[in-house]
ROLOVEX-936960 format. One record per residue (C-alpha): residue number from 1; x, y, z; residue in one letter. Coordinates in pm, whole numbers. Layout:
<pts>
<pt NUM; <X; Y; Z>; A>
...
</pts>
This chain:
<pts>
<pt 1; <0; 0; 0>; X>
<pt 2; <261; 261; 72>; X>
<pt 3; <455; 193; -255>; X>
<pt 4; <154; 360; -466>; X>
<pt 5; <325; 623; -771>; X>
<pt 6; <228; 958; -663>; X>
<pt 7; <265; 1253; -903>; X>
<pt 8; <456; 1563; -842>; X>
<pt 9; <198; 1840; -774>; X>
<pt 10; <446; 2083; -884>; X>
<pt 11; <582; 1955; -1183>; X>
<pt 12; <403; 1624; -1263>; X>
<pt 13; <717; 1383; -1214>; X>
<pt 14; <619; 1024; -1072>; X>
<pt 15; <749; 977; -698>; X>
<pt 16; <725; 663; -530>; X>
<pt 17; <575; 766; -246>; X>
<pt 18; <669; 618; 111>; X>
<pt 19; <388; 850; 287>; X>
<pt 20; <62; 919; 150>; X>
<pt 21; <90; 1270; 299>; X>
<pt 22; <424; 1343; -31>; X>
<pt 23; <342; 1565; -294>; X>
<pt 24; <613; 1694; -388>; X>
<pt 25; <947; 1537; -583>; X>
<pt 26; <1255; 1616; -367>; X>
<pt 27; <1380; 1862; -629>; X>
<pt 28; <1074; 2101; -541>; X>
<pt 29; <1026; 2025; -224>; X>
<pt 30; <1389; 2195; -160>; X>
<pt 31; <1276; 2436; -399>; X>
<pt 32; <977; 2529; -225>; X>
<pt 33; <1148; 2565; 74>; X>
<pt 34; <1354; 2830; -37>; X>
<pt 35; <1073; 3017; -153>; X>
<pt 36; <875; 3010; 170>; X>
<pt 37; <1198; 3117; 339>; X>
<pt 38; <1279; 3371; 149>; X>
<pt 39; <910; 3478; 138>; X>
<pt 40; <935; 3466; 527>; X>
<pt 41; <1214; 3675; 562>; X>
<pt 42; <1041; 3947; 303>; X>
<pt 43; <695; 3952; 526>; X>
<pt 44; <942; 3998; 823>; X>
<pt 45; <1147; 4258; 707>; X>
<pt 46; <842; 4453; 549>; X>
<pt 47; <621; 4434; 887>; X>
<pt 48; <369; 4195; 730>; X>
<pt 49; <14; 4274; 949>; X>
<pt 50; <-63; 3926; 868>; X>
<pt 51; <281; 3800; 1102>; X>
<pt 52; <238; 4043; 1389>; X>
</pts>
């Protein structure tokens, strides 16, 4: 059951997924972390309303 092929949601590769929570290949998972980081430290620079 847990060796189902998943599809990226990001860019549609297959992943064999270990966890039926993955949706992401590991290429934009690391990706996507560097956006929310970098999205992160923009909001807290900038005084975001939404973060305070």
């Amino acid at each position: 059951m847990g060796d189902e092929l998943v599809k990226c949601q990001r860019c549609g590769a297959e992943i064999k997924s270990y966890s039926p929570m993955r949706k992401w290949c590991v290429e934009c998972r690391h990706a996507i972390s560097l956006e929310q980081a970098k999205a992160r430290k923009l909001a807290k620079r900038n005084g975001s309303p939404k973060l305070n």
